[in-house]
PDBQT receptor file of N, H, CA, C and O in Angstrom, charges set to zero:
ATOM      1  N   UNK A   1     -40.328  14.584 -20.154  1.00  0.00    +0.000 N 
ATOM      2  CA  UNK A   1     -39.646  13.319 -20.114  1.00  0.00    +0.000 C 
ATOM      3  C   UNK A   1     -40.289  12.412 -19.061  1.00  0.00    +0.000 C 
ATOM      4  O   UNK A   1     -40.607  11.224 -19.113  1.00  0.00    +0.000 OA
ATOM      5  N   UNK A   2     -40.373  13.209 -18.214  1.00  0.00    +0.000 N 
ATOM      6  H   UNK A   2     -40.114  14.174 -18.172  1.00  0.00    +0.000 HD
ATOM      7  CA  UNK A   2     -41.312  12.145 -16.714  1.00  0.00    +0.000 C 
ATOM      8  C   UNK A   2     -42.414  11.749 -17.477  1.00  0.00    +0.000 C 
ATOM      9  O   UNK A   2     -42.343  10.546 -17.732  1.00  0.00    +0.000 OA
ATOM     10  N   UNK A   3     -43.641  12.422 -18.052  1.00  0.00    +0.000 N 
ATOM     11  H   UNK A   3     -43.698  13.399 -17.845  1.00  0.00    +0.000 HD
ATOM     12  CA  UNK A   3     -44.571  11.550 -18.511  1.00  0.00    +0.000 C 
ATOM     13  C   UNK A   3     -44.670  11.132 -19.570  1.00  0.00    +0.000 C 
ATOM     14  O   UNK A   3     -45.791  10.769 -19.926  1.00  0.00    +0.000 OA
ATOM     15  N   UNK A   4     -43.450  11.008 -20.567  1.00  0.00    +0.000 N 
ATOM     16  H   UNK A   4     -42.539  11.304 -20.278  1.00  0.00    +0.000 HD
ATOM     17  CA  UNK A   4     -43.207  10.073 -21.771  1.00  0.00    +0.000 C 
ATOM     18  C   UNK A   4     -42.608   8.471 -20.316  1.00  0.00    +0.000 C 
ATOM     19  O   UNK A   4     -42.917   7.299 -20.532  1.00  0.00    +0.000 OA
ATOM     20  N   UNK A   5     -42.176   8.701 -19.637  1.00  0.00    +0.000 N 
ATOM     21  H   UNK A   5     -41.925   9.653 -19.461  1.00  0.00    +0.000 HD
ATOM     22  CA  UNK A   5     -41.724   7.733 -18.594  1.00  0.00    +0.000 C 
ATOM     23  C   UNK A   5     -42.825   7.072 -18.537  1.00  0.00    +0.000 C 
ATOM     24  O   UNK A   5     -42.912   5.948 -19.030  1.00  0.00    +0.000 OA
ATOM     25  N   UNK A   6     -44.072   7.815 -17.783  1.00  0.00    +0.000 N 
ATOM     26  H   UNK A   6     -44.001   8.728 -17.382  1.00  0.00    +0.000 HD
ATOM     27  CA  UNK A   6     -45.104   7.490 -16.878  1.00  0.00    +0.000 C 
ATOM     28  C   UNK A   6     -45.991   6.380 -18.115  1.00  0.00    +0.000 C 
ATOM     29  O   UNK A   6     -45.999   5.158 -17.968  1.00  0.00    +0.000 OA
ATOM     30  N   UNK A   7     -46.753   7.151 -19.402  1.00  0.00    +0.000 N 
ATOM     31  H   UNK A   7     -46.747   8.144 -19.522  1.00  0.00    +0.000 HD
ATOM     32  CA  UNK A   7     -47.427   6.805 -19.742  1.00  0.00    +0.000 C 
ATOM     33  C   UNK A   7     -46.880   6.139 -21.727  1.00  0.00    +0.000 C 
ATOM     34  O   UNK A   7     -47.631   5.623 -22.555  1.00  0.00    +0.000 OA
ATOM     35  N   UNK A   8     -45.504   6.420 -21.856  1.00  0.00    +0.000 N 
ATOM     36  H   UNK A   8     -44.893   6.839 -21.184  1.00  0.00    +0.000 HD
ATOM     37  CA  UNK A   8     -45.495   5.910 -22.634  1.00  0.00    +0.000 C 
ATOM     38  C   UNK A   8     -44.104   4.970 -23.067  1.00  0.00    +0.000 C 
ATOM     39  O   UNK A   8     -43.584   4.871 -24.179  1.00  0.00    +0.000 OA
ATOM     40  N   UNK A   9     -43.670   4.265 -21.657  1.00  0.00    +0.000 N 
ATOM     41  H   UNK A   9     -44.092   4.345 -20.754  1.00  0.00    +0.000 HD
ATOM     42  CA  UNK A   9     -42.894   3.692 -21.842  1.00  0.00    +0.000 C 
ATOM     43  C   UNK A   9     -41.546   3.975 -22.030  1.00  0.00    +0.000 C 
ATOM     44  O   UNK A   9     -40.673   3.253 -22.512  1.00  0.00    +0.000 OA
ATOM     45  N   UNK A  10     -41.449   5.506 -21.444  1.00  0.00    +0.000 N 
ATOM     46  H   UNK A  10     -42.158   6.092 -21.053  1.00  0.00    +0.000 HD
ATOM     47  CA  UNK A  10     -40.175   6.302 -21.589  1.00  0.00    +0.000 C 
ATOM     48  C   UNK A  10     -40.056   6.530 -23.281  1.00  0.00    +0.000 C 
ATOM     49  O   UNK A  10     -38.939   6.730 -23.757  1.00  0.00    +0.000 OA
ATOM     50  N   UNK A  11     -41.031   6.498 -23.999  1.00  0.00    +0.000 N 
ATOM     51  H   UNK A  11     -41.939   6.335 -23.613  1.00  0.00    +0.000 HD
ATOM     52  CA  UNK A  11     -40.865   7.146 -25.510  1.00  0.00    +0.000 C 
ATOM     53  C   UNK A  11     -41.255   8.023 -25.729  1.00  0.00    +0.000 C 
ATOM     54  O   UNK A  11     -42.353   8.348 -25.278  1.00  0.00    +0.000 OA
ATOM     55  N   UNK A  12     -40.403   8.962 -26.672  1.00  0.00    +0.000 N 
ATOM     56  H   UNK A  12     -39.511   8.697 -27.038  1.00  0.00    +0.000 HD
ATOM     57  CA  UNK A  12     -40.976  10.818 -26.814  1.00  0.00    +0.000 C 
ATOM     58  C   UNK A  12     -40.974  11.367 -28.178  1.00  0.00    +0.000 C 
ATOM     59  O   UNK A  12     -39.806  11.094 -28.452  1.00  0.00    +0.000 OA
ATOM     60  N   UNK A  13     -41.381  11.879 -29.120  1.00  0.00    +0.000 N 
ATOM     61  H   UNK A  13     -42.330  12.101 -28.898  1.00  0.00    +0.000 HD
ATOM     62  CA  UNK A  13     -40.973  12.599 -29.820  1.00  0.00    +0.000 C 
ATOM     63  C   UNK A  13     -40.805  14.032 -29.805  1.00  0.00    +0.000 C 
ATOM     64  O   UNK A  13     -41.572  14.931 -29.460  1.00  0.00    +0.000 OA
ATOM     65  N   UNK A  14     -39.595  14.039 -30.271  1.00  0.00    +0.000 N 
ATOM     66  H   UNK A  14     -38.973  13.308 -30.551  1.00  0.00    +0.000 HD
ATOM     67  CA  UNK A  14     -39.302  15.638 -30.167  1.00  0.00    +0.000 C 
ATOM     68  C   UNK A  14     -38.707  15.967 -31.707  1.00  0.00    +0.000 C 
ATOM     69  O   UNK A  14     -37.985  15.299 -32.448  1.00  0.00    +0.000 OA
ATOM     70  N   UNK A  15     -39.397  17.443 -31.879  1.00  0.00    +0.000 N 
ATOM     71  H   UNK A  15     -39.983  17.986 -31.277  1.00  0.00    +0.000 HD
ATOM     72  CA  UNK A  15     -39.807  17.681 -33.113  1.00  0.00    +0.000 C 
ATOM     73  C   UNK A  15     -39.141  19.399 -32.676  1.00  0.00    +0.000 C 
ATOM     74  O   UNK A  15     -39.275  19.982 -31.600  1.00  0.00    +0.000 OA
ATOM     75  N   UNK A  16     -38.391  19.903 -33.982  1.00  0.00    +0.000 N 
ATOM     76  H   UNK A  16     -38.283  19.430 -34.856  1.00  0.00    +0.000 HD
ATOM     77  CA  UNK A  16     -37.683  21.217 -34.097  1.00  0.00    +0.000 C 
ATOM     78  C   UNK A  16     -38.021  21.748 -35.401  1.00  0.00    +0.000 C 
ATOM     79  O   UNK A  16     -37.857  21.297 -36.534  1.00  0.00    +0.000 OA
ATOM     80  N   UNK A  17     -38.597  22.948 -34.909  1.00  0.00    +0.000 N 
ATOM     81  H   UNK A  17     -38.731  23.315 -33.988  1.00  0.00    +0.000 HD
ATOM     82  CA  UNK A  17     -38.543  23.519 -36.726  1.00  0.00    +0.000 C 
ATOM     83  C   UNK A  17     -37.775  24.509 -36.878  1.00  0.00    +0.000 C 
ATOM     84  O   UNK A  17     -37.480  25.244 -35.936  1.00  0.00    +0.000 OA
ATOM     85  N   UNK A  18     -37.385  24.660 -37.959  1.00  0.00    +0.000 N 
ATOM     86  H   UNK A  18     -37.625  24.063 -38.724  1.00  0.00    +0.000 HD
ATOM     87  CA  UNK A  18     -36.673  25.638 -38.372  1.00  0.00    +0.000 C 
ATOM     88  C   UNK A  18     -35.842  25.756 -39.506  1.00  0.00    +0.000 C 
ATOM     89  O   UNK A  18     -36.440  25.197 -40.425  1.00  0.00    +0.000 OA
ATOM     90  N   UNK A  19     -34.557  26.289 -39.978  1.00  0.00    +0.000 N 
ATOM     91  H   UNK A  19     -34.071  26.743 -39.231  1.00  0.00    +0.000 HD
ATOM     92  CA  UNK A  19     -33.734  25.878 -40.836  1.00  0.00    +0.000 C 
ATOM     93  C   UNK A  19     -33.749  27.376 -41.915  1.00  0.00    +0.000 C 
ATOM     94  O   UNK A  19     -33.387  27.193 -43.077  1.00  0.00    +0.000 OA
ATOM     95  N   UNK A  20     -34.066  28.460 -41.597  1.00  0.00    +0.000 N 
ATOM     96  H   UNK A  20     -34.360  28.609 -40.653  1.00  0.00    +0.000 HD
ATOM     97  CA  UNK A  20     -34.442  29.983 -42.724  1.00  0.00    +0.000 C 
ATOM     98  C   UNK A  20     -32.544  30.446 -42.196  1.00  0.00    +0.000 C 
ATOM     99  O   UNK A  20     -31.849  30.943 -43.082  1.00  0.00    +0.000 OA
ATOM    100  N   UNK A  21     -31.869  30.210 -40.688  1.00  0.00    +0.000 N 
ATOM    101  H   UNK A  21     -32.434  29.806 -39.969  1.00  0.00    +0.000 HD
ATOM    102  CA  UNK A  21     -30.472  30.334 -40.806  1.00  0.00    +0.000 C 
ATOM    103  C   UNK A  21     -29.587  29.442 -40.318  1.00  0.00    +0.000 C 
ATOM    104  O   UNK A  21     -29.657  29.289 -39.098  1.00  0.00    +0.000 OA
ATOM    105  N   UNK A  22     -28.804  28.826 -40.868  1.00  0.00    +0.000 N 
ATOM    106  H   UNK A  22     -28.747  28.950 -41.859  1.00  0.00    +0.000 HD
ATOM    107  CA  UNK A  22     -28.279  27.891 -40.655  1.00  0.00    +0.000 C 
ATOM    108  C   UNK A  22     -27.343  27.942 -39.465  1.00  0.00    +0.000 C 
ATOM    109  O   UNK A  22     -27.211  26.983 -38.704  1.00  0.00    +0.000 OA
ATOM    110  N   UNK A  23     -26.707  29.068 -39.330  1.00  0.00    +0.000 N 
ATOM    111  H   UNK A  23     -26.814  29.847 -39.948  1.00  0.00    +0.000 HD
ATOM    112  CA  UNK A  23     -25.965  29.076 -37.545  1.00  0.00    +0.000 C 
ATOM    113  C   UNK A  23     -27.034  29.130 -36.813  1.00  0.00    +0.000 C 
ATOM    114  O   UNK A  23     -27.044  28.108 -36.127  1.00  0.00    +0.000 OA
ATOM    115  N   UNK A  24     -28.313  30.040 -36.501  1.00  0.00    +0.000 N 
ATOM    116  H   UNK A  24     -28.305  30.870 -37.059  1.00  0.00    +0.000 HD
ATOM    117  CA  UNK A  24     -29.235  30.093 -35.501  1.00  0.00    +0.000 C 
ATOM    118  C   UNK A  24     -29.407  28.239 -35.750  1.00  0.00    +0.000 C 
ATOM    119  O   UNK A  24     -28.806  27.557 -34.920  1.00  0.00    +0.000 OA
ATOM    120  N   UNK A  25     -30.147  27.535 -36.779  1.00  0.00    +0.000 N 
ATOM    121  H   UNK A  25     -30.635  28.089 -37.454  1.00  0.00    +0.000 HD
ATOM    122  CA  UNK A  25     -30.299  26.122 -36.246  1.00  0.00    +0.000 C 
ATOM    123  C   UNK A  25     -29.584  25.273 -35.597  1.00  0.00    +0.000 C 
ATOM    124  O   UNK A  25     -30.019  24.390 -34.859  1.00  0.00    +0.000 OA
ATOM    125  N   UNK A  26     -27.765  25.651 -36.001  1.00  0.00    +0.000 N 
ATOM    126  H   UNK A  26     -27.411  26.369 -36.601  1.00  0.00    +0.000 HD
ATOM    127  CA  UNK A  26     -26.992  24.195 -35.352  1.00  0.00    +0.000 C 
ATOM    128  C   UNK A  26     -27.150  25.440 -33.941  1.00  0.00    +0.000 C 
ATOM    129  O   UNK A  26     -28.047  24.772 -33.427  1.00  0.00    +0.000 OA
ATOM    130  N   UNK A  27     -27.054  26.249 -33.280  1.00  0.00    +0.000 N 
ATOM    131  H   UNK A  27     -26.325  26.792 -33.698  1.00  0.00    +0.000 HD
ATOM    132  CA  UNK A  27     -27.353  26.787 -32.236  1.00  0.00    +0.000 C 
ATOM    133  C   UNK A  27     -28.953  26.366 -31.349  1.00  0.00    +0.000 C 
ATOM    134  O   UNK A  27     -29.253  26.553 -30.170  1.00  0.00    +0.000 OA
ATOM    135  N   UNK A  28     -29.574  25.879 -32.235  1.00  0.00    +0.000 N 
ATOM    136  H   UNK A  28     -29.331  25.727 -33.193  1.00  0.00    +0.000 HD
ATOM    137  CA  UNK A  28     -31.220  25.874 -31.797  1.00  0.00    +0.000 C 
ATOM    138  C   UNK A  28     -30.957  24.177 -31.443  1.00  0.00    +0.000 C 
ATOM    139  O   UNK A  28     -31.216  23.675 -30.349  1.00  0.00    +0.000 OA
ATOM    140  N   UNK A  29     -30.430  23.487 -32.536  1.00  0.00    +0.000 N 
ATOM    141  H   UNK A  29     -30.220  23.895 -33.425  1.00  0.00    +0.000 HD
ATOM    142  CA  UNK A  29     -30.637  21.964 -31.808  1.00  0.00    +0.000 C 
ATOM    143  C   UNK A  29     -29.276  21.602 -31.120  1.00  0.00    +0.000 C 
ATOM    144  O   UNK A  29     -29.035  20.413 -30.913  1.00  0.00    +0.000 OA
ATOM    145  N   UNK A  30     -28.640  22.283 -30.863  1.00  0.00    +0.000 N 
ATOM    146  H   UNK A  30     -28.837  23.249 -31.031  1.00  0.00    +0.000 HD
ATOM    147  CA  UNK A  30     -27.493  21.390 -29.737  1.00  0.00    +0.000 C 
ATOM    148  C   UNK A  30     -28.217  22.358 -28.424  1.00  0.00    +0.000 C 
ATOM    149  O   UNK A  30     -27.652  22.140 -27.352  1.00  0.00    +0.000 OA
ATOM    150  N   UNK A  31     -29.241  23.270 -28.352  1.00  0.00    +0.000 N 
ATOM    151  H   UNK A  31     -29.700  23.447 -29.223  1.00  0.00    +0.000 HD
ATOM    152  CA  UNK A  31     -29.965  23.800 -27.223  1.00  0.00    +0.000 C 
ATOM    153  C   UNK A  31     -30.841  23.107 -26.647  1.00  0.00    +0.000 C 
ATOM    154  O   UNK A  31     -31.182  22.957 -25.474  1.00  0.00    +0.000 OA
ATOM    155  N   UNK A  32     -31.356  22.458 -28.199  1.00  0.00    +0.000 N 
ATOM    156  H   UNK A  32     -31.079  22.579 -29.152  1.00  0.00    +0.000 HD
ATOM    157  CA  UNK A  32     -32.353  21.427 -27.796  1.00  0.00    +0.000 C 
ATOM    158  C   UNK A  32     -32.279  20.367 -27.103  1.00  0.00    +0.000 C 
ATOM    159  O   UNK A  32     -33.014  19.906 -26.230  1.00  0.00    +0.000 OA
ATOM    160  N   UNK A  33     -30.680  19.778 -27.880  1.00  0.00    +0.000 N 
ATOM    161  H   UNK A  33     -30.083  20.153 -28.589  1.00  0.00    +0.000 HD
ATOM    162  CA  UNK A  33     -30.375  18.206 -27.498  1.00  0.00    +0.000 C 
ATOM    163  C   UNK A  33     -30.040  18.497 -25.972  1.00  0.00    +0.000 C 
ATOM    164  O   UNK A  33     -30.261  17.496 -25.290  1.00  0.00    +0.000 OA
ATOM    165  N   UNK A  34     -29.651  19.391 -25.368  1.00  0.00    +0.000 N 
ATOM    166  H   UNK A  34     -29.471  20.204 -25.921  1.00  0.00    +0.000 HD
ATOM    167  CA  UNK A  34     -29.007  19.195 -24.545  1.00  0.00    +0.000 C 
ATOM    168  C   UNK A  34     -29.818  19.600 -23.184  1.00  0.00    +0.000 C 
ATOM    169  O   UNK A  34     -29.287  19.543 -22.075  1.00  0.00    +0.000 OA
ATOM    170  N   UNK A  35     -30.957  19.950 -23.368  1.00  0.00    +0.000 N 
ATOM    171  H   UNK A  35     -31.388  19.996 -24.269  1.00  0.00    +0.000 HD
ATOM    172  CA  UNK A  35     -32.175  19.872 -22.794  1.00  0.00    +0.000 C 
ATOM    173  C   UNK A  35     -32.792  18.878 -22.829  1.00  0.00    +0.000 C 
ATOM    174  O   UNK A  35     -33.416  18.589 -21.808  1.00  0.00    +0.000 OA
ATOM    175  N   UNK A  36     -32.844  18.217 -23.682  1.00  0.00    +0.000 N 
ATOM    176  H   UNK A  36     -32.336  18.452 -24.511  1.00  0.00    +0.000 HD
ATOM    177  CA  UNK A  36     -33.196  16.962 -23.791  1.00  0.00    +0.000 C 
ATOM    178  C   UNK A  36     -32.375  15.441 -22.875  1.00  0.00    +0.000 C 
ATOM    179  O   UNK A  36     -32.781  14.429 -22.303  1.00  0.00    +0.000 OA
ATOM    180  N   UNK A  37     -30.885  16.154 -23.228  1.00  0.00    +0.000 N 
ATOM    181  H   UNK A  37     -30.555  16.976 -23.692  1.00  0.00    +0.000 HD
ATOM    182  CA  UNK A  37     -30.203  15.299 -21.916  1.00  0.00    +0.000 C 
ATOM    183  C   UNK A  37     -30.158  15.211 -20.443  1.00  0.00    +0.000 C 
ATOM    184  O   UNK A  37     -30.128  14.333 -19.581  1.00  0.00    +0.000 OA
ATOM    185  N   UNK A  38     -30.169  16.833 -20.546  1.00  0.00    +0.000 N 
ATOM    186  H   UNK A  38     -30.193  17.547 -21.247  1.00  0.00    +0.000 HD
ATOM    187  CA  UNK A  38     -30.418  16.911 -18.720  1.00  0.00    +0.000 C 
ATOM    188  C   UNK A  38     -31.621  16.369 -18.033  1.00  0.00    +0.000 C 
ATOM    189  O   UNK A  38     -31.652  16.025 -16.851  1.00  0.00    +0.000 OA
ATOM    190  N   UNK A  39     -32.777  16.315 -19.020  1.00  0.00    +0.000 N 
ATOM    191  H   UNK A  39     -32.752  16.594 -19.980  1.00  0.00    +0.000 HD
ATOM    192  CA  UNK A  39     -33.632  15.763 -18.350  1.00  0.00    +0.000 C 
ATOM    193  C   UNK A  39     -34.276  14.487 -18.427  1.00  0.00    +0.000 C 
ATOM    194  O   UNK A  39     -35.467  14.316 -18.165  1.00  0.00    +0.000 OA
ATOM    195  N   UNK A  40     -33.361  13.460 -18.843  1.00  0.00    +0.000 N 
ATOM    196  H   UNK A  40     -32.394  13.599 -19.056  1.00  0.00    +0.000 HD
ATOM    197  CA  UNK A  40     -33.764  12.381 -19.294  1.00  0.00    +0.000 C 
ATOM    198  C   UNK A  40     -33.388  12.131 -18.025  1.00  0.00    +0.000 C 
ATOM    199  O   UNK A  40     -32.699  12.871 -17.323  1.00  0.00    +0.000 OA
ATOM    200  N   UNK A  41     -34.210  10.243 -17.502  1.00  0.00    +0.000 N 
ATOM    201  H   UNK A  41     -34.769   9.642 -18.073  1.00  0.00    +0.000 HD
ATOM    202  CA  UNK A  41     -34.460  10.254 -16.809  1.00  0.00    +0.000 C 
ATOM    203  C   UNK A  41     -33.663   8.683 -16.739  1.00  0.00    +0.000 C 
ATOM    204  O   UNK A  41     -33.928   7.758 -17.508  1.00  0.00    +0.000 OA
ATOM    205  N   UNK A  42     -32.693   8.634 -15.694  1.00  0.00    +0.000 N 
ATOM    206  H   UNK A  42     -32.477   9.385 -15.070  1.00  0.00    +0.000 HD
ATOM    207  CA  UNK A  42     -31.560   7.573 -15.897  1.00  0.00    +0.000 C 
ATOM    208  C   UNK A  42     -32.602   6.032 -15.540  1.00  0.00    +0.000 C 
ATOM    209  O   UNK A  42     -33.684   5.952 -14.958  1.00  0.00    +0.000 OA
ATOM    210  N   UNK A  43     -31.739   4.954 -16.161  1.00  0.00    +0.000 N 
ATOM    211  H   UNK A  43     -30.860   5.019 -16.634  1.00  0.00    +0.000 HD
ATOM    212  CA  UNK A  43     -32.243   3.547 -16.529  1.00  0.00    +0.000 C 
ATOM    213  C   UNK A  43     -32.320   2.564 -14.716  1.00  0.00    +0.000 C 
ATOM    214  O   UNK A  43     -32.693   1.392 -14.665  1.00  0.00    +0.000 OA
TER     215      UNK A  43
């Protein structure tokens, strides 16, 4: 997140694969998202 900050204007893509079980995925992206929140980087 710091160097989507640094060098791209605070823009990121974030990309998850998966989807073969459907509880492991909604388990895999609210792991994700929420990694994704803690480290965002306030305005």
């Amino acid at each position: 997140m710091a160097l989507a900050e640094k060098h791209a204007e605070g823009r990121i893509v974030s990309v998850l694969e998966g989807g073969y079980n459907p509880a492991g995925l909604v388990s895999a992206v609210l792991a994700h998202m929420q990694a994704m929140r803690e480290t965002a980087i306030p305005s």
